[in-house]
Backbone as JSON, one array per atom type, in Angstrom:
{
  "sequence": "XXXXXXXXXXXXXXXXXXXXXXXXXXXXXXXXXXXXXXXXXXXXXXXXXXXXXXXXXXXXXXXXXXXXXXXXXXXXXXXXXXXXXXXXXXXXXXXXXXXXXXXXXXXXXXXXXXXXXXXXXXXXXXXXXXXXXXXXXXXXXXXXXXXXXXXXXXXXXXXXXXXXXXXXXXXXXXXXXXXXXXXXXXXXXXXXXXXXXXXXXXXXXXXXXXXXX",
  "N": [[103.69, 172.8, 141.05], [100.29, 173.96, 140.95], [99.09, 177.29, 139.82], [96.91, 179.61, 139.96], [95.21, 181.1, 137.34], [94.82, 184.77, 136.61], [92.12, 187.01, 135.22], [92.13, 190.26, 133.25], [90.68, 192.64, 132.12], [91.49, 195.17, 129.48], [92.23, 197.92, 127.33], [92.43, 196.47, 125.05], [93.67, 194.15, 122.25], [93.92, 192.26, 123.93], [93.55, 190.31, 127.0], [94.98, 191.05, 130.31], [97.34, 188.91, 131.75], [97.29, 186.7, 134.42], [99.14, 184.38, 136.96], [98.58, 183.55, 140.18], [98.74, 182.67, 143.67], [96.91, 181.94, 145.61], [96.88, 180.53, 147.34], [98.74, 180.21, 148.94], [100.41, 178.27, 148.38], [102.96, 178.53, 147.89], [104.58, 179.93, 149.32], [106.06, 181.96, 149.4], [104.14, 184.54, 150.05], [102.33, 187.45, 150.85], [102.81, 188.75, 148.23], [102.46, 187.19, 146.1], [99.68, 186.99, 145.5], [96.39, 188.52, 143.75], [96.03, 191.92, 144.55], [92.79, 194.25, 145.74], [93.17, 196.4, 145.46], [95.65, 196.83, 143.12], [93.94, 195.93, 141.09], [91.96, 198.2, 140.81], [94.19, 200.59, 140.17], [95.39, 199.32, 137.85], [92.88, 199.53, 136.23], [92.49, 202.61, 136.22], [95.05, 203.34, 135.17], [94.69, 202.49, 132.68], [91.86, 203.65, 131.74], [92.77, 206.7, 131.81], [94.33, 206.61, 129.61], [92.72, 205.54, 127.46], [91.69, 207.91, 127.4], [92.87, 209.19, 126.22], [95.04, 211.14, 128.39], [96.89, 210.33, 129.36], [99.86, 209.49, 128.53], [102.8, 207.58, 128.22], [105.26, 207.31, 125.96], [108.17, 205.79, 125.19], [109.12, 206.59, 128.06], [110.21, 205.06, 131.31], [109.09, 202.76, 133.65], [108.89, 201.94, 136.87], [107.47, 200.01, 138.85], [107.25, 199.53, 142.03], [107.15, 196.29, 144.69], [106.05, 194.84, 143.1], [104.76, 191.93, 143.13], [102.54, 189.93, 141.62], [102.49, 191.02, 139.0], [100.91, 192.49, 137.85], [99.8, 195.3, 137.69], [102.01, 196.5, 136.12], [102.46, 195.07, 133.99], [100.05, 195.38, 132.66], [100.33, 198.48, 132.33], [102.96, 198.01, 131.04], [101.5, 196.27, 128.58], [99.6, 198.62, 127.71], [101.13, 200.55, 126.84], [103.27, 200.17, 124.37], [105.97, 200.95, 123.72], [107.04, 201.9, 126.05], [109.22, 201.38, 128.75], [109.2, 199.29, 131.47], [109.95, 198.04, 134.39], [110.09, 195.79, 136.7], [109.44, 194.77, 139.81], [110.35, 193.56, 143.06], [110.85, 191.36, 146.29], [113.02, 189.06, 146.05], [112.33, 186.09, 145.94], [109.77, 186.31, 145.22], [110.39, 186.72, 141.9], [110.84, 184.34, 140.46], [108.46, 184.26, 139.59], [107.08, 186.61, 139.13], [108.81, 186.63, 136.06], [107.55, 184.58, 135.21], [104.84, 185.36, 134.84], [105.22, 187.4, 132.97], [106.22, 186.16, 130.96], [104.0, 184.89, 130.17], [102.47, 186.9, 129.16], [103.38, 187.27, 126.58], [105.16, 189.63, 127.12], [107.94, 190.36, 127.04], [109.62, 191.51, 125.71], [109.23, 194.92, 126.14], [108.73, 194.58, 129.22], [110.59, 193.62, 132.63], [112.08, 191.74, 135.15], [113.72, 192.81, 138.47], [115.47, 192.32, 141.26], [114.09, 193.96, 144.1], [114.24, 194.92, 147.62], [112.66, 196.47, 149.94], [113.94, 196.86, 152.04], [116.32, 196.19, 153.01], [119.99, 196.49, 153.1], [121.52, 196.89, 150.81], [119.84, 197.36, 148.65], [119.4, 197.56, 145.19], [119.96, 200.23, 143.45], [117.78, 201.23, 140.37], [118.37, 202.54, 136.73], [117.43, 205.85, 135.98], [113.89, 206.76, 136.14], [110.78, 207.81, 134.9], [108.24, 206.84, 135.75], [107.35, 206.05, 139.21], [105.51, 203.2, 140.51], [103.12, 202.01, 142.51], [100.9, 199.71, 144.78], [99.17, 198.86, 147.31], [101.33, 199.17, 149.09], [101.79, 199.69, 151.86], [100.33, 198.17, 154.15], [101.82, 196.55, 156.02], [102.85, 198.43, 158.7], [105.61, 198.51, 159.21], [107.43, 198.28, 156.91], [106.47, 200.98, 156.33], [107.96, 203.42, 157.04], [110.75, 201.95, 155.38], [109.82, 202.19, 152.72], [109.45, 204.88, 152.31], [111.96, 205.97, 152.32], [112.77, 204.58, 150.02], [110.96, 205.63, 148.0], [111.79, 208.06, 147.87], [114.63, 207.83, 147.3], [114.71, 206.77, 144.79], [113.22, 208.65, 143.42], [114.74, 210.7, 143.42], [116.74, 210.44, 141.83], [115.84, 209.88, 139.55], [114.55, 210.68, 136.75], [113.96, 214.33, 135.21], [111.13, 216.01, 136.7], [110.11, 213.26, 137.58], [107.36, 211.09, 138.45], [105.42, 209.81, 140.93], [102.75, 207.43, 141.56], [100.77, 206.17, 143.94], [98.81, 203.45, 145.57], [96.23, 202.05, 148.03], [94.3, 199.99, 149.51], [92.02, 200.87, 152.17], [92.73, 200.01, 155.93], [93.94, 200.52, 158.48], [93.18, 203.84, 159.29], [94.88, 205.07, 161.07], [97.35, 204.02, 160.85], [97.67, 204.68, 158.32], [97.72, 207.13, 158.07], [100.1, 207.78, 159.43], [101.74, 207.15, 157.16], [101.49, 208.73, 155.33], [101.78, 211.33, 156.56], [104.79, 210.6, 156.72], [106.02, 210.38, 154.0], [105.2, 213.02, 152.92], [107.06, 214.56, 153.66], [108.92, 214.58, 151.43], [107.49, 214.89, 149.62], [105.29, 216.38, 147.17], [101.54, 216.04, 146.66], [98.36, 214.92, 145.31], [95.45, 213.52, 146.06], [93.58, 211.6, 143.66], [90.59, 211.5, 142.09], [87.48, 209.95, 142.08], [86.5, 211.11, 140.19], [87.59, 210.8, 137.97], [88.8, 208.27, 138.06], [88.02, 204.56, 136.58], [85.09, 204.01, 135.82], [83.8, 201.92, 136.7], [85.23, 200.0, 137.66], [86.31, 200.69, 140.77], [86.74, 201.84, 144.48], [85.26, 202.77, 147.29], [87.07, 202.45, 149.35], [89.49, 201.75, 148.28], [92.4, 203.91, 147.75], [93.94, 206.35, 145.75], [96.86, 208.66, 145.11], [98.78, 210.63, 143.34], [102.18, 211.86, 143.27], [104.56, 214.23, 143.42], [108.33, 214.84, 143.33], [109.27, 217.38, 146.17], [110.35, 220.94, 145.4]],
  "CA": [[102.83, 173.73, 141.77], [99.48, 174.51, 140.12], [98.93, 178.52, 140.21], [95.31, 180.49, 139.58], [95.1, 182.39, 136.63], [93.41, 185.45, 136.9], [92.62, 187.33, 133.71], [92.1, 191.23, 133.69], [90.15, 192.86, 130.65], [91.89, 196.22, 129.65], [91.7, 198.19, 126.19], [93.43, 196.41, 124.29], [92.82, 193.5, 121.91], [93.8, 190.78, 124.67], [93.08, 190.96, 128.61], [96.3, 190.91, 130.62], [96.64, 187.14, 132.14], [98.18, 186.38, 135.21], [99.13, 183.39, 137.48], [98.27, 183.85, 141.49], [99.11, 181.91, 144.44], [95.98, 182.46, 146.36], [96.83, 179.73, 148.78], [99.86, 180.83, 150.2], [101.41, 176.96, 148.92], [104.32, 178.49, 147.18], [105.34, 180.33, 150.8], [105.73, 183.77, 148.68], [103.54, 185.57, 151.07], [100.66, 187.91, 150.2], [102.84, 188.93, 147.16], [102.04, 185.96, 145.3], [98.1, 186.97, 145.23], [96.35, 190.2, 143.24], [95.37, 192.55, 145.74], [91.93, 194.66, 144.72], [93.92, 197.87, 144.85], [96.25, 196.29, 141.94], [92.76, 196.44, 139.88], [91.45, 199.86, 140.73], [95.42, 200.86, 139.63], [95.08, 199.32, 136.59], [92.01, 200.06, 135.17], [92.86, 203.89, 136.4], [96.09, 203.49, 134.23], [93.6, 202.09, 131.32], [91.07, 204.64, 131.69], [93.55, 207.43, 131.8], [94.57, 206.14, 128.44], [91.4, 205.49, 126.65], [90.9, 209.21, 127.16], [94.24, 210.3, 125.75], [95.35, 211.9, 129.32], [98.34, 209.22, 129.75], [101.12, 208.84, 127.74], [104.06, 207.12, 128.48], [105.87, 206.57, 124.72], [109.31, 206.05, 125.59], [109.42, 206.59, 128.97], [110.56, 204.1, 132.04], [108.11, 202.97, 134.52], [108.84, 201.29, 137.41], [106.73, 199.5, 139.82], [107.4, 198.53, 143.81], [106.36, 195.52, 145.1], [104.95, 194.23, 142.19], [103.99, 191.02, 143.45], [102.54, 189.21, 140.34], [103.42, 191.94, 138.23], [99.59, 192.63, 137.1], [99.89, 196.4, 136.9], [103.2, 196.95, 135.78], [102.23, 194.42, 132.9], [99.13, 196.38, 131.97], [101.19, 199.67, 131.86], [103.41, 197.66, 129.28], [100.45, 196.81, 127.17], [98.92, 199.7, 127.22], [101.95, 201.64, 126.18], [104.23, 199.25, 123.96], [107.02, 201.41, 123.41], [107.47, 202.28, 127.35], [110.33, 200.31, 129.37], [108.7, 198.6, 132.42], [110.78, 197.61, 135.65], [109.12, 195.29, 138.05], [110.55, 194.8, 140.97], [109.88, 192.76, 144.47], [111.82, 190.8, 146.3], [113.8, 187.84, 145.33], [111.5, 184.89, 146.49], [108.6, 186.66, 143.59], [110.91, 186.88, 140.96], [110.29, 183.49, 139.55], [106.91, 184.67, 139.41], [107.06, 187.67, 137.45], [109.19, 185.79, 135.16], [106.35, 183.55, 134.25], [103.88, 185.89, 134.54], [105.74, 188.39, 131.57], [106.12, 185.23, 129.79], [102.44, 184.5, 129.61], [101.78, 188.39, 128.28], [104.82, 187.74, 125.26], [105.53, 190.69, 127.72], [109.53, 190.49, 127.52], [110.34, 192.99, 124.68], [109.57, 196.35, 127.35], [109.16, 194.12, 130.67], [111.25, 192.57, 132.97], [111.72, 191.82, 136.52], [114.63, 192.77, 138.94], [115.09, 192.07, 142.45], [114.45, 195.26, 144.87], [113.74, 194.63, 148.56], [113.02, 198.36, 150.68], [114.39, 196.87, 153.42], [117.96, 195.67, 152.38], [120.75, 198.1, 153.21], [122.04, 196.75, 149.86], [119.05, 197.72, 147.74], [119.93, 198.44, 144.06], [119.34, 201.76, 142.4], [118.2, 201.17, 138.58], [118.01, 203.24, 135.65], [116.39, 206.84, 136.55], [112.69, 206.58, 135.75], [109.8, 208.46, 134.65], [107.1, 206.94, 136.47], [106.4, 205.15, 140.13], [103.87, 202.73, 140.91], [103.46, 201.05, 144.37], [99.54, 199.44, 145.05], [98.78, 198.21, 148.65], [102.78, 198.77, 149.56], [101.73, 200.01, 153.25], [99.45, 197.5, 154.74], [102.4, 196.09, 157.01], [103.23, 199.27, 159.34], [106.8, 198.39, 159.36], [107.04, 198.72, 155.85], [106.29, 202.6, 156.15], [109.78, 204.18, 156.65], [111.5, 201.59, 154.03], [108.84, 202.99, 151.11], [109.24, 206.19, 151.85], [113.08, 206.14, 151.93], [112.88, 204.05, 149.08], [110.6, 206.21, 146.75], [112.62, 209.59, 148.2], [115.97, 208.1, 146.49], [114.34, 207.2, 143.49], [112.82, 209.94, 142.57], [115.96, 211.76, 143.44], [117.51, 209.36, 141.26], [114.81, 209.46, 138.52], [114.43, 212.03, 135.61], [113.43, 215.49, 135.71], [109.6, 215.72, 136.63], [109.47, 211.68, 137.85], [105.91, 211.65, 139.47], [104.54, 208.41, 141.86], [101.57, 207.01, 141.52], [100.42, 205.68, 144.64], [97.18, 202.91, 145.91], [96.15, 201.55, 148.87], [93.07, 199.83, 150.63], [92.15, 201.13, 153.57], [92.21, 199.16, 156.6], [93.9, 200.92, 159.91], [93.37, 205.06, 159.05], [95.81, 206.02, 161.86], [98.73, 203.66, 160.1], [97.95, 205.18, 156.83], [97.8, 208.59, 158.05], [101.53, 208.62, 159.55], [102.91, 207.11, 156.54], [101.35, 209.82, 154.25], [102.73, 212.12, 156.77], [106.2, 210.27, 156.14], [105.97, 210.68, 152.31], [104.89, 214.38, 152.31], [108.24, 215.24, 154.38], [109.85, 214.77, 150.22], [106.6, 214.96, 148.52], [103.93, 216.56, 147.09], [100.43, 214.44, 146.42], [97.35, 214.84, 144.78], [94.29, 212.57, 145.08], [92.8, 211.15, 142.22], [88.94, 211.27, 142.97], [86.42, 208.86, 141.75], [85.66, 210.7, 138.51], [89.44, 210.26, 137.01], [89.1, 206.76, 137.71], [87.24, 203.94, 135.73], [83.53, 203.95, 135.93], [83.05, 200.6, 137.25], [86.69, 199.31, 138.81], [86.91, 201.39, 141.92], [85.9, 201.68, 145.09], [85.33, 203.75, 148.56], [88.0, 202.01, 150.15], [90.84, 202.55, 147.66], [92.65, 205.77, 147.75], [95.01, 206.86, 144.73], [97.48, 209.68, 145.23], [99.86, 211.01, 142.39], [103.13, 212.81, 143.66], [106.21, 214.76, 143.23], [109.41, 215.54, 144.5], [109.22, 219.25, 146.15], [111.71, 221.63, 145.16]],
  "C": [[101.8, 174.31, 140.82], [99.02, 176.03, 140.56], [97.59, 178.69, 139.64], [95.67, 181.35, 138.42], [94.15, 183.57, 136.82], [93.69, 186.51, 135.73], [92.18, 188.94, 133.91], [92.08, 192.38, 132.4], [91.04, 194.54, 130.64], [91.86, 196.59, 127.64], [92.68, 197.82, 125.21], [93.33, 194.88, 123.68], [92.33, 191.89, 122.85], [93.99, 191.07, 126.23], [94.9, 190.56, 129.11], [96.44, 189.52, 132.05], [98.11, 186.66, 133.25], [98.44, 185.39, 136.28], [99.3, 183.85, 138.8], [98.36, 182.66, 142.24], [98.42, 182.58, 145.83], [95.84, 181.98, 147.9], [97.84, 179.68, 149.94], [101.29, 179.08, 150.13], [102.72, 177.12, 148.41], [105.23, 179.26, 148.48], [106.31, 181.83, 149.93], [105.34, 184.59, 149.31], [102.32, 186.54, 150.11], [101.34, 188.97, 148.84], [102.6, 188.39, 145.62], [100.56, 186.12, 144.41], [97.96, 188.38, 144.24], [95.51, 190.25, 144.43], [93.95, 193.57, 144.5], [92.57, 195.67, 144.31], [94.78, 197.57, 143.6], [94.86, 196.61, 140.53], [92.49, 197.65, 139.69], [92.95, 200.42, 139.86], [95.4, 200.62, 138.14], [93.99, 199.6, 135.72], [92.34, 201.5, 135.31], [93.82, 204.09, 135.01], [95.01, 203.27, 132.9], [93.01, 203.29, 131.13], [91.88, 205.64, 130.8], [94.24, 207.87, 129.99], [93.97, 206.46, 127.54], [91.56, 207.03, 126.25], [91.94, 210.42, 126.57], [94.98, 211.29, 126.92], [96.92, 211.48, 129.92], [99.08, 208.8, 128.65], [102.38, 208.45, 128.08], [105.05, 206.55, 127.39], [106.9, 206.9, 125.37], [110.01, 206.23, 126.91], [109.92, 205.21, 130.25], [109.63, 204.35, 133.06], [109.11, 201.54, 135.43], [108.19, 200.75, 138.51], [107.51, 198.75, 141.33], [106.74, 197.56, 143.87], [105.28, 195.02, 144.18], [104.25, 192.89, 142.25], [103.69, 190.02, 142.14], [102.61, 189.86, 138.89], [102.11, 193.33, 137.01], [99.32, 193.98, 136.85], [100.91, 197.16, 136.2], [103.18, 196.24, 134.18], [100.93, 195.54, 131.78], [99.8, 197.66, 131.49], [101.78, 199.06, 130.36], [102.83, 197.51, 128.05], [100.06, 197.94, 126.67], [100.04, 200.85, 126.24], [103.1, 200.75, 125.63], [105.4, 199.85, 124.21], [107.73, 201.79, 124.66], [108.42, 201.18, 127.82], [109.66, 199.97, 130.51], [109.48, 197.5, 133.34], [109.96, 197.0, 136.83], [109.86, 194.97, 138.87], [109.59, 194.08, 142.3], [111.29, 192.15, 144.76], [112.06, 189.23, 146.08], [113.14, 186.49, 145.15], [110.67, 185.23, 144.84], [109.4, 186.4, 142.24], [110.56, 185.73, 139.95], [108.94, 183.55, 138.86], [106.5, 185.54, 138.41], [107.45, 186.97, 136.51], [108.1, 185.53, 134.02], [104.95, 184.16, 134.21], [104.01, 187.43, 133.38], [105.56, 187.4, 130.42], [104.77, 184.75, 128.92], [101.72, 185.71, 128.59], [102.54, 188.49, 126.95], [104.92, 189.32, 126.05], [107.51, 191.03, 127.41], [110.45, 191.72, 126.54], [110.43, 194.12, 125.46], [109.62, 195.36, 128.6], [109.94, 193.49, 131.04], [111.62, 192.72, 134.24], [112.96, 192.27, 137.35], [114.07, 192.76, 140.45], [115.12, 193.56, 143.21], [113.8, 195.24, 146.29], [113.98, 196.33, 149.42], [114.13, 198.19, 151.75], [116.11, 196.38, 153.69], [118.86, 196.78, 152.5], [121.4, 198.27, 151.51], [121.27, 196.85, 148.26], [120.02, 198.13, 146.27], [119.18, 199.37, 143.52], [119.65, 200.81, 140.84], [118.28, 202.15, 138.27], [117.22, 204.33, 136.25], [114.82, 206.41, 135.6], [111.94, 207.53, 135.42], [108.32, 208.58, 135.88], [107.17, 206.02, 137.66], [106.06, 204.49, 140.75], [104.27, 201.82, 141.93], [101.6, 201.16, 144.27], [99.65, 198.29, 146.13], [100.39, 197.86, 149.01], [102.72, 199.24, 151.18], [100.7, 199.75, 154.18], [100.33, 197.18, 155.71], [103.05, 197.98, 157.82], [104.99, 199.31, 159.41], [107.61, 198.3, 158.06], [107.05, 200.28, 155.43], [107.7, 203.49, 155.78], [110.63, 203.32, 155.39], [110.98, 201.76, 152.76], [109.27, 204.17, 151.0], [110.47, 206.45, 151.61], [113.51, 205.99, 150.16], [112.38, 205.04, 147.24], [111.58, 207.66, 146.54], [113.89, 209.27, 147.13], [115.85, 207.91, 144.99], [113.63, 207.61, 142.67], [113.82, 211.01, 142.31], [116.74, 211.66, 142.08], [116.85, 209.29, 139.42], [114.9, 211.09, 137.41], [113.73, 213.13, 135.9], [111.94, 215.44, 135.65], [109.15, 214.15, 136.98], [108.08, 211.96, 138.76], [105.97, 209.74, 140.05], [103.03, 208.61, 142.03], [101.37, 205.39, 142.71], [99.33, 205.09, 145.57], [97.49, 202.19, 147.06], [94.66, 201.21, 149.27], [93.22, 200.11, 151.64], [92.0, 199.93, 154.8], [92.87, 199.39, 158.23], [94.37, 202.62, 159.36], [94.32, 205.92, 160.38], [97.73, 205.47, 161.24], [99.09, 204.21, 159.1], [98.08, 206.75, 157.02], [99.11, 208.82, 158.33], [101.99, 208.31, 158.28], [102.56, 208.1, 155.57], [102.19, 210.86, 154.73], [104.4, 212.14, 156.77], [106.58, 211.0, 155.4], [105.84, 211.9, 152.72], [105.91, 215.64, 152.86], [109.04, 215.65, 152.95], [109.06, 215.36, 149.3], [105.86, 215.71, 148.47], [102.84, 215.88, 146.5], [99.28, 215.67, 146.06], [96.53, 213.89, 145.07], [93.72, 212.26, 144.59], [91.42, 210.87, 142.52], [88.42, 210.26, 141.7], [85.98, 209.33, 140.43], [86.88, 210.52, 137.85], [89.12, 208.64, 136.89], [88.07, 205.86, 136.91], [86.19, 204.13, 136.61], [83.07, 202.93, 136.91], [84.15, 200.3, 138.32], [86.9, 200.49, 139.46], [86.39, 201.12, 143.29], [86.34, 202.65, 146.39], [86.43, 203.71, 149.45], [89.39, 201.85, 149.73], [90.77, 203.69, 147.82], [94.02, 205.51, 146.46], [95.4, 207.64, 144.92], [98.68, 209.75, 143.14], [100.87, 212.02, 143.55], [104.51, 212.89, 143.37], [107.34, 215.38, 143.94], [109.16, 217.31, 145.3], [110.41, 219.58, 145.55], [112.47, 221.52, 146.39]]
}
């Protein structure tokens, strides 16, 4: 099976290089591909960086639905010393795999299986940070995210925050599931000057949020 590379410049001496399955022939589904929100996400995380505002030494990040694993990888570059948990479900996995392998990613990353929708989901390791980009495009989808981020954040270290992206594309789907989420959470959105200069756009939205008391 020949895959797409797609390469993805970030500050650091080598771009972060990842293999995509744009055509749908590996039967993966639209986790296979990078979505744009995956970019805006990562250069954000980059940025964020650059400017000394993001540190993650030591901490655990984990990513939802990482798909080809392209911002959960960047995180790892950017912050060597951080632990990095990618996660999707089981079908992707080969995928990440070989797309850590291509970054000499495997010292902090590495992939485990985590499906929302599984009664048998596994809880990892409490976390620090997170990250979910374009995880509530399917409407049915909504309630198993929000359960999902609710237990592990519960689950996650004192102060865990989520960092959460999405393209827009039906504003009455995306509005209940915010109102889901904000039943556990509190949110922030990240406006247009936080994020990179160039990688963004009108139609992403970024949130940050935390458990309430």
């Amino acid at each position: 099976m020949e895959y797409i590379e797609y390469t993805l410049e970030i500050s650091r001496p080598s771009p972060v290089r990842v293999l995509q399955d744009s055509t749908g022939a590996t039967g993966c589904g639209v986790g296979s591909t990078v979505w744009d929100s995956a970019l805006v996400m990562a250069k954000y995380l980059d940025h964020q960086t650059k400017l000394g505002n993001l540190d993650l030494s030591q901490k655990t990040v984990l990513e939802l639905g990482s798909g080809t694993g392209l911002v959960g990888i960047a995180v790892g570059r950017l912050h060597p010393s951080c632990q990095v948990i990618l996660t999707d479900k089981q079908e992707l996995l080969p995928l990440l795999g070989r797309n850590i392998e291509l970054n000499s990613a495997a010292d902090n990353t590495r992939a485990q299986c985590l499906d929302w929708r599984a009664s048998s989901n596994s809880v990892v390791e409490p976390v620090d940070l997170i990250i979910v980009s374009d995880g509530i495009f399917d409407k049915s989808l909504h309630e198993p995210l929000a359960e999902t981020l609710t237990r592990l954040a519960r689950a996650g270290s004192k102060g865990v925050s989520v960092l959460l992206g999405y393209e827009s594309r039906v504003f009455a789907d995306e509005a209940e599931f915010i109102a889901m989420w904000s039943k556990h959470f509190s949110f922030r959105d990240i406006k247009p000057s936080e994020q990179d200069p160039v990688v963004q756009s009108e139609d992403i939205f970024l949130f940050e949020g935390r458990l309430k008391n």
